[in-house]
mmCIF file of the N, C-alpha and C atoms, coordinates in Angstrom:
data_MODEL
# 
_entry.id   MODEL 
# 
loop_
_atom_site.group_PDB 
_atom_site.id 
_atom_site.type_symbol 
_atom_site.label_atom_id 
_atom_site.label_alt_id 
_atom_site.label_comp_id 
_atom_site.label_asym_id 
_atom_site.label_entity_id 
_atom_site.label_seq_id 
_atom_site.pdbx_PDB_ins_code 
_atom_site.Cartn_x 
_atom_site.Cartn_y 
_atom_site.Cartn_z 
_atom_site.occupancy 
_atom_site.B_iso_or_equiv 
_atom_site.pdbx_formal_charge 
_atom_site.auth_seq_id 
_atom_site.auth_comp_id 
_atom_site.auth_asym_id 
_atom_site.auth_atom_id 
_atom_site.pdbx_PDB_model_num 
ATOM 1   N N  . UNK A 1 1  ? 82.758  112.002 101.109 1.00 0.00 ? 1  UNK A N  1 
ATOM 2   C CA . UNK A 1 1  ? 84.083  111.719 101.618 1.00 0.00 ? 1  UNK A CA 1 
ATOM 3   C C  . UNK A 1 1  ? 84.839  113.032 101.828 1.00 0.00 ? 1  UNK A C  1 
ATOM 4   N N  . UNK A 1 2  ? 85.689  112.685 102.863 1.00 0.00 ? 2  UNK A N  1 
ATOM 5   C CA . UNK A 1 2  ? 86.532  114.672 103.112 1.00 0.00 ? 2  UNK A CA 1 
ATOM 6   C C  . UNK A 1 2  ? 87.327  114.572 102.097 1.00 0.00 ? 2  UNK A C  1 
ATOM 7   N N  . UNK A 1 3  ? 87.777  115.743 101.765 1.00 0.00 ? 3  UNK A N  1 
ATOM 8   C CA . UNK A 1 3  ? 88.892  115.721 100.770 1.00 0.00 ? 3  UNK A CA 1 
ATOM 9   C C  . UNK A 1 3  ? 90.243  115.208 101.318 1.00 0.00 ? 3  UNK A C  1 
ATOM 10  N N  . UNK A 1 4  ? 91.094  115.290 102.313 1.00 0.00 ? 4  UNK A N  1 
ATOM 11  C CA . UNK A 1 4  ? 91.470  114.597 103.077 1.00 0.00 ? 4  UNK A CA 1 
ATOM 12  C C  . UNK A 1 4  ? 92.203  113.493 102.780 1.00 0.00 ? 4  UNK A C  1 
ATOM 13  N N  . UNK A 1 5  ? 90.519  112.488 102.404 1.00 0.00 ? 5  UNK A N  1 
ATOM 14  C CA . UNK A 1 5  ? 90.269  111.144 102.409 1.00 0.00 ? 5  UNK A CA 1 
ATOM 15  C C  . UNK A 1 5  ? 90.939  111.072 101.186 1.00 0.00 ? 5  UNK A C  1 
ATOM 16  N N  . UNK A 1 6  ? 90.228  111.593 100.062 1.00 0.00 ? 6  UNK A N  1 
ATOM 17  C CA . UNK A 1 6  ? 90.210  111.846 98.967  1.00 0.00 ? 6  UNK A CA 1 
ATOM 18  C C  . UNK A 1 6  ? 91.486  111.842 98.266  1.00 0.00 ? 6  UNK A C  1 
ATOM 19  N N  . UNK A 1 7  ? 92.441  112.823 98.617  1.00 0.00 ? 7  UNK A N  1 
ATOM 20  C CA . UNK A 1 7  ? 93.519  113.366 98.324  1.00 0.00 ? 7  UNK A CA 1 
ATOM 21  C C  . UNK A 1 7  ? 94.610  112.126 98.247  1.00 0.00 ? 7  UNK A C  1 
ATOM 22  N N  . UNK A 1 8  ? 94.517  111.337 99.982  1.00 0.00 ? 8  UNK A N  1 
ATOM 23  C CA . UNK A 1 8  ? 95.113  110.338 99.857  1.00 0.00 ? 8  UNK A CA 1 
ATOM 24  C C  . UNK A 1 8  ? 95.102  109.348 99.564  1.00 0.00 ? 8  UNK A C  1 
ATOM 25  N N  . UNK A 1 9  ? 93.456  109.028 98.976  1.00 0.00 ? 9  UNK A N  1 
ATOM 26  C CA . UNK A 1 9  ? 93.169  107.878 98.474  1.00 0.00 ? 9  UNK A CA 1 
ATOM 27  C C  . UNK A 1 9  ? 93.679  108.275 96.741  1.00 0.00 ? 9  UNK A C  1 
ATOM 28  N N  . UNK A 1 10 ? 93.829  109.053 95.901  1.00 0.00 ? 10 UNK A N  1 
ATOM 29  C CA . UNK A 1 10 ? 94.964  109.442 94.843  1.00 0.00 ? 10 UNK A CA 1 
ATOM 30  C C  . UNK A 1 10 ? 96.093  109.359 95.079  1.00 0.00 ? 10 UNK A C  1 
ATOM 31  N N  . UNK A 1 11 ? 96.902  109.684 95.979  1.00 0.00 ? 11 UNK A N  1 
ATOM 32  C CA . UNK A 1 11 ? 98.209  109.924 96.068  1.00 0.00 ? 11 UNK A CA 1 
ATOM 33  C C  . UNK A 1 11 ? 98.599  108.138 95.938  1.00 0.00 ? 11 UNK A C  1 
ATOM 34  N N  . UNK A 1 12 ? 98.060  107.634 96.859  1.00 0.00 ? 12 UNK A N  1 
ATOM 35  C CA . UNK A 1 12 ? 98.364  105.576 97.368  1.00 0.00 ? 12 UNK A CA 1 
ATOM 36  C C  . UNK A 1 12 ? 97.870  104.993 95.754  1.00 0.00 ? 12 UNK A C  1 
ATOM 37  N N  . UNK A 1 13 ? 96.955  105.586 94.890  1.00 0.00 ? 13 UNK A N  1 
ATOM 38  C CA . UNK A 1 13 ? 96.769  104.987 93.584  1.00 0.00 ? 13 UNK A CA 1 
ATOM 39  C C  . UNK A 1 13 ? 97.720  104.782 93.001  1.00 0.00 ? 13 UNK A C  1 
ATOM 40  N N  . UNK A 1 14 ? 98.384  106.253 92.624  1.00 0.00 ? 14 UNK A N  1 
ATOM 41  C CA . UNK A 1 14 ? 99.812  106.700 92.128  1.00 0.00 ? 14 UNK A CA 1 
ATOM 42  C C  . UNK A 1 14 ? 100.602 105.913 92.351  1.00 0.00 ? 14 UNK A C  1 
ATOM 43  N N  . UNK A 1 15 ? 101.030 106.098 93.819  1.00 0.00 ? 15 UNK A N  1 
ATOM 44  C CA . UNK A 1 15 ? 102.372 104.784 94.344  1.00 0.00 ? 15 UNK A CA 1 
ATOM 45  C C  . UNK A 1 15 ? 102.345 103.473 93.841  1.00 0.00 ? 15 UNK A C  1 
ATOM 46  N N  . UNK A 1 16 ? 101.079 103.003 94.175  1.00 0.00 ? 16 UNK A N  1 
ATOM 47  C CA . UNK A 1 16 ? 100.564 101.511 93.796  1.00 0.00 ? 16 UNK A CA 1 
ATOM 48  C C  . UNK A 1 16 ? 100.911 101.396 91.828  1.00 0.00 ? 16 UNK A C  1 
ATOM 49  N N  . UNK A 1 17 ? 101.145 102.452 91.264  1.00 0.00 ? 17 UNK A N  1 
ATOM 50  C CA . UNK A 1 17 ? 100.970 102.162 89.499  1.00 0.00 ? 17 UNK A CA 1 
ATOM 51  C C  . UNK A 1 17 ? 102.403 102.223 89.990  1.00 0.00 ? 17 UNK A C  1 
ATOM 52  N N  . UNK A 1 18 ? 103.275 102.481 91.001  1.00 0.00 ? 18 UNK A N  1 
ATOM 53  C CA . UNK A 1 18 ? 104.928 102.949 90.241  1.00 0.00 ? 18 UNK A CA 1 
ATOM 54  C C  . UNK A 1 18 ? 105.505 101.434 89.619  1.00 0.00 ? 18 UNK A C  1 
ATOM 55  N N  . UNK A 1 19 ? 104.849 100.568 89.878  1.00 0.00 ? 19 UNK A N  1 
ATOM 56  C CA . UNK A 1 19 ? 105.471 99.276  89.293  1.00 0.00 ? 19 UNK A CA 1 
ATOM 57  C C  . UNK A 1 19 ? 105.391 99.104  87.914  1.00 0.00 ? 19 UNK A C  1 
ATOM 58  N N  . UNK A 1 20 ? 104.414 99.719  87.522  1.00 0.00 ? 20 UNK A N  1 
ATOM 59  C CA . UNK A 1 20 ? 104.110 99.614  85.740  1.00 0.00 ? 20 UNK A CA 1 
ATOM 60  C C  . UNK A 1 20 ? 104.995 100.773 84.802  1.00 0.00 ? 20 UNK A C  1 
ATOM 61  N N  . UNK A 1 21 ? 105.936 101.158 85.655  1.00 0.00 ? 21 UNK A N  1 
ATOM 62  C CA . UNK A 1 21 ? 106.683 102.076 84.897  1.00 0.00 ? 21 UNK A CA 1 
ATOM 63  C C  . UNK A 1 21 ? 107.941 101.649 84.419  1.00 0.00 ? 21 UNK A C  1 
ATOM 64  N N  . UNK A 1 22 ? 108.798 101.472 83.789  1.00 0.00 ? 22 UNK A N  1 
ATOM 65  C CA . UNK A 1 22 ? 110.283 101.029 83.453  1.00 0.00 ? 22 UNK A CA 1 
ATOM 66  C C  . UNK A 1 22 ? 111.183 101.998 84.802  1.00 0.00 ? 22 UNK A C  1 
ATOM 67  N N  . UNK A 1 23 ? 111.658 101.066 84.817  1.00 0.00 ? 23 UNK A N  1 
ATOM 68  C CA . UNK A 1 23 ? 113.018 101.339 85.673  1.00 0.00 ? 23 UNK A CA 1 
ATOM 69  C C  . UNK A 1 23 ? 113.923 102.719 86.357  1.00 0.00 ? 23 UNK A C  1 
ATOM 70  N N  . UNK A 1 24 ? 113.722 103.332 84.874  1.00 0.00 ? 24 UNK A N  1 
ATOM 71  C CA . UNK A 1 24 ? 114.488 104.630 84.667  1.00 0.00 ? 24 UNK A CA 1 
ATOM 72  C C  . UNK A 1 24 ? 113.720 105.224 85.037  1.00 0.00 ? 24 UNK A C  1 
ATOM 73  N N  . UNK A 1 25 ? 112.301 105.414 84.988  1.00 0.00 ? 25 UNK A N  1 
ATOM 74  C CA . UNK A 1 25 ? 111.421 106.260 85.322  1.00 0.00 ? 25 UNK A CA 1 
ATOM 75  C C  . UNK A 1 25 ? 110.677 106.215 86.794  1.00 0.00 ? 25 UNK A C  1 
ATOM 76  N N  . UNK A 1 26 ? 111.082 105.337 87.466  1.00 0.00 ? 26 UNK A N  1 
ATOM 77  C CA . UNK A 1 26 ? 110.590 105.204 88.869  1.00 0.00 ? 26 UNK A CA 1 
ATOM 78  C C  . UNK A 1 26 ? 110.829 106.658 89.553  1.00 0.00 ? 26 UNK A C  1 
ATOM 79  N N  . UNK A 1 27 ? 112.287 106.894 89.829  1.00 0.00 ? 27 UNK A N  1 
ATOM 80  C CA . UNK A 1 27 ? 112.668 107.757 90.896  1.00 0.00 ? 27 UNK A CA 1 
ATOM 81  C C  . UNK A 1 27 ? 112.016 109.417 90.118  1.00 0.00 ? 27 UNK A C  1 
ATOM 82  N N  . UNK A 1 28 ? 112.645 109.620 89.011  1.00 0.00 ? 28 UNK A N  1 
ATOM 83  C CA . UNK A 1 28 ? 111.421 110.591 88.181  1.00 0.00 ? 28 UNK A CA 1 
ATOM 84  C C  . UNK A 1 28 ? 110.582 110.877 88.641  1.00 0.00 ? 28 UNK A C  1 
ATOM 85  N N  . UNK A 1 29 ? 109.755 110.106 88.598  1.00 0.00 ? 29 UNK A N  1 
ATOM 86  C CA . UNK A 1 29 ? 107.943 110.252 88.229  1.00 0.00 ? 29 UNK A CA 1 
ATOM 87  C C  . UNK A 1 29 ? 107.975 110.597 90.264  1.00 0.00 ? 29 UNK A C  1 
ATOM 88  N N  . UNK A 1 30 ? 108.092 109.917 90.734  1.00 0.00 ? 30 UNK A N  1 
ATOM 89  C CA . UNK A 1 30 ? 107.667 110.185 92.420  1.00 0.00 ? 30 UNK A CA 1 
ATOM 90  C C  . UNK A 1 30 ? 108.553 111.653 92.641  1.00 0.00 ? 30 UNK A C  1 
ATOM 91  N N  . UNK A 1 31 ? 109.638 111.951 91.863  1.00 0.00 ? 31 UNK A N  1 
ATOM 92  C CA . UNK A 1 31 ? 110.297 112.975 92.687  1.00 0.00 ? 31 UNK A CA 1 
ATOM 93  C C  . UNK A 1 31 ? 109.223 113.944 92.348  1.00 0.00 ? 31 UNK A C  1 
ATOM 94  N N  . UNK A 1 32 ? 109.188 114.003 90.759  1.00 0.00 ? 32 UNK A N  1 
ATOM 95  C CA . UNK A 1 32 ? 108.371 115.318 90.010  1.00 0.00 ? 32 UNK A CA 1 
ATOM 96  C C  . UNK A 1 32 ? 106.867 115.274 90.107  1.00 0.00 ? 32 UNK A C  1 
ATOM 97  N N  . UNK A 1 33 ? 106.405 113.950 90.375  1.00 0.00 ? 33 UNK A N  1 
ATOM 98  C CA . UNK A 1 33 ? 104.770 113.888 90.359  1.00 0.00 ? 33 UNK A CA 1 
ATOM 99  C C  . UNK A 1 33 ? 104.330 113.954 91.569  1.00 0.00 ? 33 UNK A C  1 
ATOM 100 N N  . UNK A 1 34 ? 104.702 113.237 92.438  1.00 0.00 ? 34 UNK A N  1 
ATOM 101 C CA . UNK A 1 34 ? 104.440 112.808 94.187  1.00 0.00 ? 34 UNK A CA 1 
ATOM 102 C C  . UNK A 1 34 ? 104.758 113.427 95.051  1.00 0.00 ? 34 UNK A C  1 
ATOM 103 N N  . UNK A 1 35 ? 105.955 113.796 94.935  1.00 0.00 ? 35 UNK A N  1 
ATOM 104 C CA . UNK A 1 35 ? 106.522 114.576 96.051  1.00 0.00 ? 35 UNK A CA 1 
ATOM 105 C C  . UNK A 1 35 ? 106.660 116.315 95.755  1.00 0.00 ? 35 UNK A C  1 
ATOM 106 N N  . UNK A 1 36 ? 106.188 116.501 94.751  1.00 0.00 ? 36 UNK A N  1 
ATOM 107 C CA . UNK A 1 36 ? 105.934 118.005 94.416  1.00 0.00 ? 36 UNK A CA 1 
ATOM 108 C C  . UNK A 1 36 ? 104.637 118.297 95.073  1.00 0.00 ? 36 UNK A C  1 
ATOM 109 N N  . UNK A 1 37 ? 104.273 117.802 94.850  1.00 0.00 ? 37 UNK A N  1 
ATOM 110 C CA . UNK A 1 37 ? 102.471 117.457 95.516  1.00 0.00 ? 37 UNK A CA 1 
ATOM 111 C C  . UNK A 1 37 ? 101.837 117.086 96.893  1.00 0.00 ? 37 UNK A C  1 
ATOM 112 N N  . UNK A 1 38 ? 103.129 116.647 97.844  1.00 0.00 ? 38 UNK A N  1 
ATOM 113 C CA . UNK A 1 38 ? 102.956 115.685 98.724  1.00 0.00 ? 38 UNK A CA 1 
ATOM 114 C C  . UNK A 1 38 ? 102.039 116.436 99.798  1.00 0.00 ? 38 UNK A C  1 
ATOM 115 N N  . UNK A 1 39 ? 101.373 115.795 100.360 1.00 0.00 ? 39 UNK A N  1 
ATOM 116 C CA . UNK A 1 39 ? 100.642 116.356 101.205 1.00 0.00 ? 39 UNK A CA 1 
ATOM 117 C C  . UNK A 1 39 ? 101.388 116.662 102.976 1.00 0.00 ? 39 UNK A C  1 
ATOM 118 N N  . UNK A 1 40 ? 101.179 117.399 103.345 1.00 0.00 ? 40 UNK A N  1 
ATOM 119 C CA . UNK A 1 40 ? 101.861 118.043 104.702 1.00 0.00 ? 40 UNK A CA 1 
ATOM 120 C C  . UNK A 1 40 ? 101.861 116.873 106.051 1.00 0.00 ? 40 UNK A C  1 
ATOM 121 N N  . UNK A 1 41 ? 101.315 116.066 105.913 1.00 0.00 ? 41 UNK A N  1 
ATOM 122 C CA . UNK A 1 41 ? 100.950 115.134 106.927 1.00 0.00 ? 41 UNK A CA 1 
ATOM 123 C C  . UNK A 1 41 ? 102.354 114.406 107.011 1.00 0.00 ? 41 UNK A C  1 
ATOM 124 N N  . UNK A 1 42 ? 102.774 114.353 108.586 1.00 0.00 ? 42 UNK A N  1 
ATOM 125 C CA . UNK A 1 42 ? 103.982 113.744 108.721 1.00 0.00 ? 42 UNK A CA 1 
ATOM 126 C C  . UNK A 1 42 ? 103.846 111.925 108.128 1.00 0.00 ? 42 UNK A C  1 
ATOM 127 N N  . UNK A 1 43 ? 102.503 111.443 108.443 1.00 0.00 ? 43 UNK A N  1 
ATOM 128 C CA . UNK A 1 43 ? 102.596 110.232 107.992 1.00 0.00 ? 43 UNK A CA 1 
ATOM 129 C C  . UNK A 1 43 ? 103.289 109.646 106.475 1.00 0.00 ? 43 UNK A C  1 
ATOM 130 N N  . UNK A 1 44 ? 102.308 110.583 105.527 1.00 0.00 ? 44 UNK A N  1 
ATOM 131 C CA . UNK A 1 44 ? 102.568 110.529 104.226 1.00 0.00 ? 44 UNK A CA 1 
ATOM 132 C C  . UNK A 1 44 ? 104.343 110.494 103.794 1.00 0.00 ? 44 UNK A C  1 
ATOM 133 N N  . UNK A 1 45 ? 104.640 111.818 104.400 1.00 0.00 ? 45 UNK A N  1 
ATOM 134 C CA . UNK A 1 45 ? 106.445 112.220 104.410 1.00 0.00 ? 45 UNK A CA 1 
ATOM 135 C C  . UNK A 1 45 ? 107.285 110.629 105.092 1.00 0.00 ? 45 UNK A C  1 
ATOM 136 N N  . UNK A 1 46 ? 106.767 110.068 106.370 1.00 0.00 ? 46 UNK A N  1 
ATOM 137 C CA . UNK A 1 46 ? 107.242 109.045 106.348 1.00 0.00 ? 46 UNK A CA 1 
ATOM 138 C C  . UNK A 1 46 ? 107.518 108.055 105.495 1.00 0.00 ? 46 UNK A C  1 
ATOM 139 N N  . UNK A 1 47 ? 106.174 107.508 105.094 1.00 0.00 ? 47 UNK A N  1 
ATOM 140 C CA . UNK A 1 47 ? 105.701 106.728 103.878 1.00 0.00 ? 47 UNK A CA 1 
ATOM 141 C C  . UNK A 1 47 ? 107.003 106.745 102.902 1.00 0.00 ? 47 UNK A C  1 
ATOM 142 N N  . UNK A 1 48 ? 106.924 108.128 102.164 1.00 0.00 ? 48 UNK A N  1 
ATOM 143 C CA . UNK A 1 48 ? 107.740 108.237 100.938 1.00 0.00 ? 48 UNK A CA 1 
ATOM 144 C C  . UNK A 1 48 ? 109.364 108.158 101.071 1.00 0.00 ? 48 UNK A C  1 
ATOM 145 N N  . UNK A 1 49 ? 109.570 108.634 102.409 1.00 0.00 ? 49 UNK A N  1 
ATOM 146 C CA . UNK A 1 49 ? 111.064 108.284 103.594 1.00 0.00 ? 49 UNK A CA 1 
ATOM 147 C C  . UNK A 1 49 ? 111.249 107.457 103.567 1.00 0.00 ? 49 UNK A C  1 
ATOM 148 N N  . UNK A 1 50 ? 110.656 105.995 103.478 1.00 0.00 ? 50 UNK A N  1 
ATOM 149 C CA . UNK A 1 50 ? 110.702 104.462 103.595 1.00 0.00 ? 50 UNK A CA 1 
ATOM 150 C C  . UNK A 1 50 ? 110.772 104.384 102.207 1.00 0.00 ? 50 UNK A C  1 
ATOM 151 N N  . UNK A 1 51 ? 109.858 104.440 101.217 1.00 0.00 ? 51 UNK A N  1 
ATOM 152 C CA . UNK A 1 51 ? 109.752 104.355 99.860  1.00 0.00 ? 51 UNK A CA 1 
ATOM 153 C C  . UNK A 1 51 ? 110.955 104.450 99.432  1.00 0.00 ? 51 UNK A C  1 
ATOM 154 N N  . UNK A 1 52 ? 111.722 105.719 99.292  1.00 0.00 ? 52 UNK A N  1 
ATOM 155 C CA . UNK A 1 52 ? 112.841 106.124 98.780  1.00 0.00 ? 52 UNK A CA 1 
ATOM 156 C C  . UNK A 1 52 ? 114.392 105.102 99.291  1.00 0.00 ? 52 UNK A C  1 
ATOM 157 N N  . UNK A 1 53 ? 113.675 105.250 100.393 1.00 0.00 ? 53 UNK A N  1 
ATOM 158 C CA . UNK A 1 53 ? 115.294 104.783 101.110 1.00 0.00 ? 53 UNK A CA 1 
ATOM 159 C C  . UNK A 1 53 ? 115.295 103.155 101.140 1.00 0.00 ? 53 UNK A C  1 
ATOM 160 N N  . UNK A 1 54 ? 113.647 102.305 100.643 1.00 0.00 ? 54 UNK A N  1 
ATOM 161 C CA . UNK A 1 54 ? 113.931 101.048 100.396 1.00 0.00 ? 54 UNK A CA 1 
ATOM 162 C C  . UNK A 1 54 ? 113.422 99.986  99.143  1.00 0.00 ? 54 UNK A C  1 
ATOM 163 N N  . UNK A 1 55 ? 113.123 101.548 98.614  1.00 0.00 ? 55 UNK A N  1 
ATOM 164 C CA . UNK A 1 55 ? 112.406 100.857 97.099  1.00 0.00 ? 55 UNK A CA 1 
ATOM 165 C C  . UNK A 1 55 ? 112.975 101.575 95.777  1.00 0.00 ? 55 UNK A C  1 
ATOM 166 N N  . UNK A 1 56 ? 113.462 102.598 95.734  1.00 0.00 ? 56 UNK A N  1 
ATOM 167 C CA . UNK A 1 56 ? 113.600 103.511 94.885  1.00 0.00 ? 56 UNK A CA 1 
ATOM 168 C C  . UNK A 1 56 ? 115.046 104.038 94.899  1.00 0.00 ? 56 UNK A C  1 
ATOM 169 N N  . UNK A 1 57 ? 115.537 104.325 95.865  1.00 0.00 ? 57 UNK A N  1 
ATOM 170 C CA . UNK A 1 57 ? 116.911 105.070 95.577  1.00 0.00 ? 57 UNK A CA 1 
ATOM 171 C C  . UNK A 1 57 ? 117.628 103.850 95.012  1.00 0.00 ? 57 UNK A C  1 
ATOM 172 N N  . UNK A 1 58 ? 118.920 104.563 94.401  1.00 0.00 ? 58 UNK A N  1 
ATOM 173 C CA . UNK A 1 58 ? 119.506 103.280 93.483  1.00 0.00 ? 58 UNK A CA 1 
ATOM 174 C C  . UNK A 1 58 ? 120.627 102.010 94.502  1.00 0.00 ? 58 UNK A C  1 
ATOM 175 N N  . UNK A 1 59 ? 120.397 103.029 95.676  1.00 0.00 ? 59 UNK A N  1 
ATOM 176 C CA . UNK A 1 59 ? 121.286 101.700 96.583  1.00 0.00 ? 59 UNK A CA 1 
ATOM 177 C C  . UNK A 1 59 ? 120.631 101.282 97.549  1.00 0.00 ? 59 UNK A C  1 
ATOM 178 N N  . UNK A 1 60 ? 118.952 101.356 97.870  1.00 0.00 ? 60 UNK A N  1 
ATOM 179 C CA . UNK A 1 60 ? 118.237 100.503 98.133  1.00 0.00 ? 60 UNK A CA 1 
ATOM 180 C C  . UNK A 1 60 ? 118.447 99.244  98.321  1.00 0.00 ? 60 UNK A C  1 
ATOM 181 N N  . UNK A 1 61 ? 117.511 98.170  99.430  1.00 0.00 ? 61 UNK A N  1 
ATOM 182 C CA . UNK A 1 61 ? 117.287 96.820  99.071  1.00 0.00 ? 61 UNK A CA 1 
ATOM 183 C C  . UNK A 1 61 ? 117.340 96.502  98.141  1.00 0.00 ? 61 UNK A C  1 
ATOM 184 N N  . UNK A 1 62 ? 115.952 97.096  97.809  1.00 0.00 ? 62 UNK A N  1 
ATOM 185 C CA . UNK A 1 62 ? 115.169 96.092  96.232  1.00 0.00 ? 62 UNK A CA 1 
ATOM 186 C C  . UNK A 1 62 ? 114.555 97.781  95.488  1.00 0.00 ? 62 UNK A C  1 
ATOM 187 N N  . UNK A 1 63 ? 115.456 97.845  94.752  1.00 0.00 ? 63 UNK A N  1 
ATOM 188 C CA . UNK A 1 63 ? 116.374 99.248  93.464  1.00 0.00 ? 63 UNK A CA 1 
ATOM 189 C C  . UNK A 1 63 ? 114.881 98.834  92.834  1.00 0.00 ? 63 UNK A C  1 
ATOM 190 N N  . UNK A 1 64 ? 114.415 100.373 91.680  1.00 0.00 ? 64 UNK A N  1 
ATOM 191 C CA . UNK A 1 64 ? 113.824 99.604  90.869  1.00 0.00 ? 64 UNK A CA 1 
ATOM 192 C C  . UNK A 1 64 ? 113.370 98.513  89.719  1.00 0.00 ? 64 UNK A C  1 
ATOM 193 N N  . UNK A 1 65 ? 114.659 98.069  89.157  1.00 0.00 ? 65 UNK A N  1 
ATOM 194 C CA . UNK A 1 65 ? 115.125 97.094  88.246  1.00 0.00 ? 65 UNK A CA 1 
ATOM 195 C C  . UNK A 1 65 ? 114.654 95.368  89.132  1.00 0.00 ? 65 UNK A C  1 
ATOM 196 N N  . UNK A 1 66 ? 114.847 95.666  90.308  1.00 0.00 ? 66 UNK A N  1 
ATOM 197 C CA . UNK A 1 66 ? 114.141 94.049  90.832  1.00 0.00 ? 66 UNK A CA 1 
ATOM 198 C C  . UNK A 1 66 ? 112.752 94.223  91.075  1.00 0.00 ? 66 UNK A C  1 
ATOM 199 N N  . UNK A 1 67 ? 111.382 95.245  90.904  1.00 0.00 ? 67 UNK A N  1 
ATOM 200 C CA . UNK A 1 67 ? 110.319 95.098  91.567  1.00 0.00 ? 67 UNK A CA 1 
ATOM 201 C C  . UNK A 1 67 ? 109.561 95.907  90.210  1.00 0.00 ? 67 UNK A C  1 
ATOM 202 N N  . UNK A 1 68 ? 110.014 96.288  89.240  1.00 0.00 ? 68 UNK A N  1 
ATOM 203 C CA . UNK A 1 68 ? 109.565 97.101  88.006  1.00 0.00 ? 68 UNK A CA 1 
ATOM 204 C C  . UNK A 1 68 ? 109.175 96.607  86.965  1.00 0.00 ? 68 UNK A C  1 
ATOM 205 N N  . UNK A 1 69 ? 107.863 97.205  86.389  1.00 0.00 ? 69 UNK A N  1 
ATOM 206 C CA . UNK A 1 69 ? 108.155 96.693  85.101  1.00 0.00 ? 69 UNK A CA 1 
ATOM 207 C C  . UNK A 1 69 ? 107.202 95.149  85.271  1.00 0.00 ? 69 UNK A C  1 
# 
């Protein structure tokens, strides 16, 4: 497999666990773990653009307190 592949098939693991985290620790863990890390690909940057602005920031749709945990 390319690394590539690889890289982003880790990064989508990550995202996929942010539900098993408490509340407080959602926006945390993606700022300092995920997005320190993020890979250069405009797709990915989208991805986490949507993430933030409809899962995670605290005035979101659906905040992490409705989808957490």
């Amino acid at each position: 497999m390319e690394r590539k592949t690889l890289d982003l098939s880790q990064f989508l693991k990550k995202i996929f666990g942010l539900f098993v985290l408490p509340p407080a620790e959602v926006c945390d863990c993606l700022a300092l773990e995920f997005l320190t890390n993020l890979s250069n690909e405009e797709v990915v940057e989208q991805f986490c653009s949507y993430l933030l602005e409809n899962y995670i920031d605290a005035d979101s749709s659906f905040p992490p307190p409705v989808w957490s945990e």
